[in-house]
FILUMVEX-551699 format. One record per residue (C-alpha): residue in one letter; x, y, z. Coordinates in steps of 0.001 Angstrom, whole numbers, plus 500000, padded with zeros to 6 digits. Example, Ala and Ser with C-alpha at 12.3 -4.5 7.8 and 13.67 -1.06 7.14 Angstrom:
2
A512300495500507800
S513670498940507140
***
This chain:
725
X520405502967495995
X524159503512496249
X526007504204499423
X527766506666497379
X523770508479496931
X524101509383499845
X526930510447501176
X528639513021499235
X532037512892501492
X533223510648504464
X533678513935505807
X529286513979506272
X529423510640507791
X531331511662510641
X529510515033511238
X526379513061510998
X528211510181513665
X528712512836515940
X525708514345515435
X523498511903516088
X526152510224519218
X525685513822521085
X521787514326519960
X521563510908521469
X523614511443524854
X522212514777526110
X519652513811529104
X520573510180529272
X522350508340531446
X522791504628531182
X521275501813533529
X521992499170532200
X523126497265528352
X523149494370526500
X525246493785523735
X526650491598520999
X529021491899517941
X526453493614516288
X524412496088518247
X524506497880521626
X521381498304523458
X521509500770526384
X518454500899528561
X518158504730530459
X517576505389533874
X514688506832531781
X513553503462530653
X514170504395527821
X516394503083524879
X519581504092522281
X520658501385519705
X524044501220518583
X524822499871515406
X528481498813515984
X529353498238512457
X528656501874511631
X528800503910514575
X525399505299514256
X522939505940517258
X519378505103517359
X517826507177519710
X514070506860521755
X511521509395521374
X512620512607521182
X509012514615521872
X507424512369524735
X509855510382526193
X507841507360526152
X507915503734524925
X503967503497523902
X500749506258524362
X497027504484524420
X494594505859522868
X491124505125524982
X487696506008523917
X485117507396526437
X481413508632527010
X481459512516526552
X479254512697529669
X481649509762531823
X483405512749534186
X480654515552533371
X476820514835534086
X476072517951532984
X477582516794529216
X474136516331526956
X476229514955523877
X475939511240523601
X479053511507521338
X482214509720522885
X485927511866523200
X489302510428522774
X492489510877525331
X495996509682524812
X497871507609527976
X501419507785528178
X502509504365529575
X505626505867531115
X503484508163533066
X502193505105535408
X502035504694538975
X504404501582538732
X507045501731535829
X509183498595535746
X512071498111533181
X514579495613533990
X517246492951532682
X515410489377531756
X518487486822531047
X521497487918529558
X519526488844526425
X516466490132527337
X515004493239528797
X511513493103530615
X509377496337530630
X505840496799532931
X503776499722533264
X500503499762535558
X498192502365537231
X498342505131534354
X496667508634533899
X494175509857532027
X493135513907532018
X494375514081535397
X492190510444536615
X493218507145537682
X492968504548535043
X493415501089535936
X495356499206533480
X498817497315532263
X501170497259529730
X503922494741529404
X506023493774526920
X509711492162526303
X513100492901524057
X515283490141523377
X518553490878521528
X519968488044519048
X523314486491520507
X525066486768516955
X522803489055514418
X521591492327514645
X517888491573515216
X516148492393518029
X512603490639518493
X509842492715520362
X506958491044522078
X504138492801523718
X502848490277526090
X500090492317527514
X497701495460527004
X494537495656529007
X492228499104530816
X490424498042533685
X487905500698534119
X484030500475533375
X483051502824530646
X486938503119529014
X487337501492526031
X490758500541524836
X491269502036521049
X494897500933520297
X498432500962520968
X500527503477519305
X503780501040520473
X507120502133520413
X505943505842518912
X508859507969517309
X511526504943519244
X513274505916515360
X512683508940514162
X514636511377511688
X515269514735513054
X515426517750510591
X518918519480510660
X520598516650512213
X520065513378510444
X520341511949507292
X518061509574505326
X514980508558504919
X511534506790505765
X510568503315503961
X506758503642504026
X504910500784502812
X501313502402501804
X500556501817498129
X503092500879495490
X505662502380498433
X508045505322498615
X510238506807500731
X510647509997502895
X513842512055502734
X515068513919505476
X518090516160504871
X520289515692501632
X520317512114500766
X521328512926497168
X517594513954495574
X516576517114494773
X513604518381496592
X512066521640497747
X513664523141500242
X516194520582501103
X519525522341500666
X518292525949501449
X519668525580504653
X516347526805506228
X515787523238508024
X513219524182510245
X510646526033507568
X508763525549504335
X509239521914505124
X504970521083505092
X504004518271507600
X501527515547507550
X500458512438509636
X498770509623508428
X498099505732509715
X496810503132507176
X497039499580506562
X500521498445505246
X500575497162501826
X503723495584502496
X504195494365506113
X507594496285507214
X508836499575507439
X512103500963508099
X514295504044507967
X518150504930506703
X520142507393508736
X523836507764507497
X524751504350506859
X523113502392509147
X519478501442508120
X516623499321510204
X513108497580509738
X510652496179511490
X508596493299510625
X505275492989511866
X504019489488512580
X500862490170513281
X500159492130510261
X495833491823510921
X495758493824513460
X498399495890513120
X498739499526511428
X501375502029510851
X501703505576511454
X503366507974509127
X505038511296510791
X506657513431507820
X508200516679509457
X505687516762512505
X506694519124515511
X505909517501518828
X505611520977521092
X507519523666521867
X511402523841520974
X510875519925520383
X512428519172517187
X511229518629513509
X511136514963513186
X509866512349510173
X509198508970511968
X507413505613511053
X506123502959514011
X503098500679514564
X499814500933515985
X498481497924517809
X495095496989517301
X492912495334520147
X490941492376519266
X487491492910520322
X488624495657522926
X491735493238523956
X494930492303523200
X493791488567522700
X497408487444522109
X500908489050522068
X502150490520519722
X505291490272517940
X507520492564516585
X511273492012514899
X513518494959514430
X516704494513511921
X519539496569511743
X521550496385508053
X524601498428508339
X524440500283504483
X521137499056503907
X518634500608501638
X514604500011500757
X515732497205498611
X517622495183501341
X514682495573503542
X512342494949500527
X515096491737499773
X514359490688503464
X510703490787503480
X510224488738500234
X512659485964501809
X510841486150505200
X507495485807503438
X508657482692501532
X509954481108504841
X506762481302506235
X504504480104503364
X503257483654502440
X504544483391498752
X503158481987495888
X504842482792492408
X502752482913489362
X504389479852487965
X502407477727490653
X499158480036490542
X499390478845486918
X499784475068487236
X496746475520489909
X494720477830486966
X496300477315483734
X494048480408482058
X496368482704484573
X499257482152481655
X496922484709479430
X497037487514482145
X500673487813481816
X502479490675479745
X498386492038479492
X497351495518479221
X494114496191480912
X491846498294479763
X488696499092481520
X485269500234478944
X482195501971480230
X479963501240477511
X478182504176477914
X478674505809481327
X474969505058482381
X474339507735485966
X478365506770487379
X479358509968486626
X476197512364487292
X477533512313491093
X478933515074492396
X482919515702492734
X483434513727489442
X484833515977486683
X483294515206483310
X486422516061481842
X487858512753482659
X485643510315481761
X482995512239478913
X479935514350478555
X478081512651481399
X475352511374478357
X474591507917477677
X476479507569474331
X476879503757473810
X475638500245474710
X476849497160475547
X477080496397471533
X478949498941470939
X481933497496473136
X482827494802470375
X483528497827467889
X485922499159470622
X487739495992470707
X488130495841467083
X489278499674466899
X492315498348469390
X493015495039467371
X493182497172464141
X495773499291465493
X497974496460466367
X496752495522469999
X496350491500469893
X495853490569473696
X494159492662476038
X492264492106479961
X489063493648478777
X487576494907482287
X484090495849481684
X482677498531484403
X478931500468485281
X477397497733483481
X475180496750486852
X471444496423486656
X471275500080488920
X474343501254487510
X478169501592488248
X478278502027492080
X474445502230492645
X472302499874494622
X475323497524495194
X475162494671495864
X472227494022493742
X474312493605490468
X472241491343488346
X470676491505485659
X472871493548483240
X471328497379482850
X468853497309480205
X469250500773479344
X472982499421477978
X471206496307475873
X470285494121478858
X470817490607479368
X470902489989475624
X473416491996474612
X475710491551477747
X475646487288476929
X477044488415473692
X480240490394475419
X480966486849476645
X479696484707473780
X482291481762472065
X481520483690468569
X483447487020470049
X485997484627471613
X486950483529468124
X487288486775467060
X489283487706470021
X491114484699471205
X494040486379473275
X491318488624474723
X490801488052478776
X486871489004479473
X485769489922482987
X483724492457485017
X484116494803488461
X482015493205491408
X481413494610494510
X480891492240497622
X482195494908499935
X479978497749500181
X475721497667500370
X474133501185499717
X471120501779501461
X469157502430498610
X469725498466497487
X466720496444497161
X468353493411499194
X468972495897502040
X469642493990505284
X471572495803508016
X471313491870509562
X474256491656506717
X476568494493507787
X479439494776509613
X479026495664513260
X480777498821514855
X481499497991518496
X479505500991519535
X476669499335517407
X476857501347514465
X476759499764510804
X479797500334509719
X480674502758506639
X483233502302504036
X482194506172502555
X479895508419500270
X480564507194496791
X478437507592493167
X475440505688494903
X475570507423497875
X476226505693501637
X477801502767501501
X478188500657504127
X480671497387504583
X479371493811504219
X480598491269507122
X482441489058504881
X480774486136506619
X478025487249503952
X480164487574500825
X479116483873499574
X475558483986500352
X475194486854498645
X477670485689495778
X476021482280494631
X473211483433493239
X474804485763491334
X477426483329490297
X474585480734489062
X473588483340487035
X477186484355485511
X477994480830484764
X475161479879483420
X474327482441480894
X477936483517479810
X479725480443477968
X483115482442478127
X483854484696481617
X487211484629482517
X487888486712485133
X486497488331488185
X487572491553489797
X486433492866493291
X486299495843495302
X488496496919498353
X488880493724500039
X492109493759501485
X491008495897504829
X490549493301507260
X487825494468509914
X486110493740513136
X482585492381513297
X480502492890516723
X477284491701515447
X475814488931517841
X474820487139515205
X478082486901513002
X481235487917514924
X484593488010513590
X488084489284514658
X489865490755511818
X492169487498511252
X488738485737510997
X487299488682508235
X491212488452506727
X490752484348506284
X486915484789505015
X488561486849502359
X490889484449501284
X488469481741501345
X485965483543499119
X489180484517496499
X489889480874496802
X486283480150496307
X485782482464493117
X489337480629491375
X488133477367492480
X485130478528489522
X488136478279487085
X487806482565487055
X491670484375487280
X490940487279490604
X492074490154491631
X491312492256494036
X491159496651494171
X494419497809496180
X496015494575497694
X498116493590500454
X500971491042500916
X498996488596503052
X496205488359500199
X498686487761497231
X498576484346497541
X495222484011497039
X495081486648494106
X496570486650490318
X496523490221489822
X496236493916491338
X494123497045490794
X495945499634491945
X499292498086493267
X500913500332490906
X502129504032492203
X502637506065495468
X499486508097494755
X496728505820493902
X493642506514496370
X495051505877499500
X497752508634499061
X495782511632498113
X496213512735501695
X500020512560501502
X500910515162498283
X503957516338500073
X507056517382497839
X509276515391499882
X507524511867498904
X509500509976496340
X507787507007494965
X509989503598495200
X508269500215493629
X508539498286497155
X505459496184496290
X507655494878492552
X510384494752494716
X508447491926497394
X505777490486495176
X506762491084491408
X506630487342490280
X503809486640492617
X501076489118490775
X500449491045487914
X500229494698488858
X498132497148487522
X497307500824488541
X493749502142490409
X491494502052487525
X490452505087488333
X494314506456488005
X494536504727484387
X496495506251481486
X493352508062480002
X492288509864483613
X495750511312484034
X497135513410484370
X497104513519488253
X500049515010490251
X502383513504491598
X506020515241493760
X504317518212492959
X504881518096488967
X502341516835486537
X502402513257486079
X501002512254482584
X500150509302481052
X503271509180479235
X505188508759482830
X502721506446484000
X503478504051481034
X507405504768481592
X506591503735485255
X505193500696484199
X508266499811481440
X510682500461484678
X508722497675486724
X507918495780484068
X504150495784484847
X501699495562481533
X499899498961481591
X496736500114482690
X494121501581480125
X490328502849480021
X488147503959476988
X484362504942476077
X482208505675473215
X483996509280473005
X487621508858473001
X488310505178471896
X489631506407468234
X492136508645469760
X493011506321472691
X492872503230470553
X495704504412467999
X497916505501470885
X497564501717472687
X498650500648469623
X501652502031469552
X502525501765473143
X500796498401474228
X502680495772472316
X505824496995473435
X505148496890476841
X503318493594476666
X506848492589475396
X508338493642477935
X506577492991481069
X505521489212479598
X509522488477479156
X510061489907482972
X506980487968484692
X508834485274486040
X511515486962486771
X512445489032490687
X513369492830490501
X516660492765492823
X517099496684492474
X516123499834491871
X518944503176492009
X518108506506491125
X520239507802488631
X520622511579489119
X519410514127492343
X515901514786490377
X514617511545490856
X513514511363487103
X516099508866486180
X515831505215487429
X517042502385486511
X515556498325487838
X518267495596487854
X516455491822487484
X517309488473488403
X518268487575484739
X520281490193483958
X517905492711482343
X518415496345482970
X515850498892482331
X516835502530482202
X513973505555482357
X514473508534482027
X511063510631482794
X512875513732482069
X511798516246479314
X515447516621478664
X518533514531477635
X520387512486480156
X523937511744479955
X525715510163482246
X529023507827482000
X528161505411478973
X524459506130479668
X522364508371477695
X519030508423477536
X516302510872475459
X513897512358476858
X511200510695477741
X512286507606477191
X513651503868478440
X516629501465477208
X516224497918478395
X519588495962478078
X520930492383479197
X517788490263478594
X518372486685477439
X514849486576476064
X514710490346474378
X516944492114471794
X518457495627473234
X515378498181472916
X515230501364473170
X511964503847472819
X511534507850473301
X508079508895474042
X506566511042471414
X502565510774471123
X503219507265471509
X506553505273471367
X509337506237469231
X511835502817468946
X515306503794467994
***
């Protein structure tokens, strides 16, 4: 995004420099600094700390609720302090580090800073423990690296939880600052705060303080970095030890009374086995008139330095067949629906009448109703076709259902005679190693993951009821014998698709134990396994320490695929971080249960259709994400005709190539444009009305793709389907 996005006047940058300088100087008074041509750190008699950006002028400032540099979160018996306490249930408290018996923040070197915290509180009790960690500023960059050296409670019966480190050190303050949060959960997007140049409810009414809804939420990163813009100074943070680390999401939380409204992003350490295990490293850049794309920029070049890249070019000399996936829309069939959607919560609206209205044979016919409207090459993703059911009795998968044809009719779906009939088709099925219902015949709690408490751990309620997560130490034992089975009695499978593997989690059992960089490496090693069977993989949701293992993405695609449906906040504006870091690495695709035909969902509080959702895709340059049944596939089928072989056009020609920027257009947000490596630009306009701007116009609804050296000037309006000027 443009400086000039921004910052309407340089009138607003220096309201907003003294702004934040006075915000910043109120209640703190310098003990010591260290400093370079860069940055200014000033360490409070507080122990606290302000970061200068010298370049710009503007003031990072510590936490303005607390005043603290970390809160632990410990876990205890309900009955520890109380005998008279019956519950057997455990309670939570939060320690502020600051609050210790022994705070110690001093000058290491002439770079460094040193910070120790021991004896703490808890509820109004002693608590034995230590924090320690250390802050070492570059001698001629603006980086600052963060290492937390130690974390440990000492007290019988008080279990460390985590580490919310560094909490609200950068935060945003409503009616004061102005920018935004980089949040890396899902596809990405960013969190304005004040008027940053797009339009959003309640932003310029003046009325900072209300009708501004708040919401908190800590997940996984997709991406590992996050960052913020204030004026025209910008930071990120990188985390290193991305495993065990999460990130916490404040959008317009209040910390207490007359604190201030505040939108803030940090991480949450994660103990290994109830420890720290090893430090922890953190490294904090400052980019004077940076944006989500430098830090995006950054990332990608940090994750390359370190080995964490693979491009599609070499995932294809390693798997040659991976050359078919590119510029391919998938399209997910339920041959028939078969009990997936007689559970509760799932409207029959989206997916059909709930009956049982085809078979495995019928799936051919759908694939020649697509290739007769014009679609040539499609991933055909075939779903609910397990012996139980779609979701039921997992992981028993195999045989195929015989109330959809059985093992007969599935060999056919796979069968050299279809191939010849389909020969830029991609054939594969959804497997899930992740989750084992209780209801499964193969049962074995001896197989599932471990709570520390002793507890089998749960991944949720879904269509077959309780799931609960497999230790991936079991994923091949329980995967060969279903793989002898898939290879020997279907002459053509191409790919393989799995469930939510990209959580890395703890193991306690006795019998299999496993840190989450152990359960993150038995992932990658069973990917690795499943390619080294000459199958192209991908994975539900994704992350960017699993993309080298993977050649594709369900549900890397949009801000409000599963994961978000907690955050529907007006002030959310989707960005494409994860095309921006990893666009030549995978092919992306969205949720497949947030495909074109089960829109519309919503999405900045508007409708999104499945017209935007293609437009999205066009704009990223990602090949489109479909699903049909026995009820809808002639309607569906003529519209993927029209829109599919465009986009396959598209996205095939840009699959090789890096996305280098992204710029919103106009203060809606509904005009974007993506700038790529070779020159192509790709204008979108999700509008329902004209946009003119300069030399650019754009229809509604619709995209203009310019500077390609591989593809003539296009241009296409969205109508029922495509409308190419």
């Amino acid at each position: 995004m443009k400086k000039s996005t921004f910052l309407a006047t340089l009138v607003t940058l220096f309201v907003i420099s003294v702004a934040t300088s006075n915000y910043a100087s109120e209640g703190f008074r310098e003990k010591f600094k260290l400093e370079n041509e860069h940055l200014l750190i000033s360490v409070g008699e507080n122990n606290l700390f302000t970061i200068t950006d010298k370049k710009t002028g503007v003031v990072w400032h510590p936490d303005p609720w607390a005043g603290t540099t970390g809160e632990i979160r410990v876990t205890y018996p309900a009955n520890l302090f109380d005998k008279q306490v019956v519950e057997k249930k455990t309670r939570m408290a939060i320690v502020d580090i600051n609050k210790a018996r022994e705070v110690v923040c001093r000058r290491k070197g002439a770079w460094g800073v040193q910070w120790i915290s021991s004896g703490f509180t808890m509820e109004g009790r002693p608590l034995k423990g230590r924090v320690a960690f250390e802050i070492k500023l570059a001698r001629d960059k603006p980086i600052i690296e963060i290492e937390l050296t130690e974390l440990k409670i000492e007290q019988k019966n008080i279990t460390l939880k985590n580490l919310h480190f560094l909490p609200r050190w950068f935060s945003l303050k409503l009616g004061v600052d102005t920018g935004y949060l980089v949040v890396p959960l899902s596809q990405g997007y960013i969190f304005p705060v004040g008027d940053v140049g797009l339009d959003r409810i309640d932003w310029l009414s003046g009325n900072w303080g209300i009708g501004q809804r708040a919401f908190s939420r800590a997940d996984h990163p997709y991406v590992s970095f996050f960052g913020m813009v204030n004026g025209d100074s910008s930071l990120t943070m990188r985390l290193e030890d991305v495993y065990d680390t999460d990130v916490q999401v404040h959008g317009n939380q209040v910390g207490g009374w007359r604190k201030p409204r505040i939108s803030t992003v940090y991480p949450i350490v994660l103990p290994i086995m109830g420890e720290l295990g090893h430090s922890r490293k953190f490294v904090v850049e400052v980019i004077p008139h940076g944006s989500y794309v430098n830090m995006a920029k950054r990332h990608r070049s940090w994750l390359k330095s370190i080995g964490m890249y693979k491009t599609l070019k070499e995932k294809i000399r390693e798997l040659p067949s991976v050359e078919k996936l590119l510029g391919t829309p998938i399209v997910y069939i339920n041959p028939g629906f078969l009990k997936t959607i007689k559970a509760p919560g799932i409207d029959p609206r989206l997916t059909g009448s709930g009956k049982l209205t085809g078979k495995f044979d019928g799936i051919p016919n759908m694939m020649r109703a697509l290739k007769t409207e014009g679609v040539n090459k499609a991933f055909v993703m075939i779903w609910c076709w397990e012996r139980a059911g779609g979701g039921f009795e997992e992981p028993d998968h195999w045989p195929p259902n015989e109330e959809l044809g059985g093992l007969k009719e599935f060999k056919k779906l796979f069968s050299r005679q279809l191939r010849k009939e389909f020969p830029e088709y991609i054939m594969g099925f959804y497997n899930i190693y992740n989750d084992m219902y209780d209801d499964a015949p193969s049962f074995d709690r001896g197989k599932i993951t471990i709570n520390k408490d002793g507890s089998l751990n749960r991944s949720g309620l879904w269509h077959g009821g309780v799931a609960r997560v497999i230790c991936p130490t079991q994923y091949r034992g329980l995967a060969e014998k279903d793989f002898a089975a898939y290879l020997r009695e279907l002459e053509q499978l191409d790919c393989m698709l799995y469930d939510n593997f990209a959580i890395p989690r703890e193991c306690y059992s006795p019998i299999h134990p496993v840190t989450r960089a152990e359960s993150a490496k038995l992932k990658k090693d069973f990917i690795d396994w499943t390619v080294s069977k000459g199958l192209i993989t991908g994975i539900e949701f994704t992350r960017d320490w699993i993309a080298p293992n993977i050649h594709y993405c369900d549900g890397a695609v949009g801000a409000y695929g599963r994961n978000m449906r907690n955050v529907m906040h007006e002030n959310i504006v989707p960005v494409p971080l994860w095309d921006l870091v990893c666009h030549e690495s995978t092919v992306n695709y969205w949720w497949h249960w947030n495909n074109y035909v089960f829109s519309p969902t919503y999405v900045m509080n508007r409708q999104y259709t499945w017209m935007d959702m293609v437009l999205q895709d066009i704009l990223c340059a990602n090949p489109g994400t479909w699903s049909i049944h026995p009820e809808v596939v002639d309607y569906w089928s003529k519209i993927m005709g029209q829109v599919a072989p465009l986009q396959s056009k598209i996205s095939k020609s840009l699959a090789h190539v890096e996305m280098v920027g992204h710029e919103f257009l106009e203060r809606s947000c509904m005009v974007q444009k993506s700038i790529w490596a070779d020159g192509t630009e790709i204008y979108v306009n999700f509008r329902d009305k004209k946009f003119k701007k300069g030399n650019i116009e754009l229809s509604p609804k619709s995209f203009h793709l310019v500077g390609s050296p591989e593809l003539p000037e296009l241009k296409g309006a969205m109508v029922e389907g495509f409308r190419l000027d």
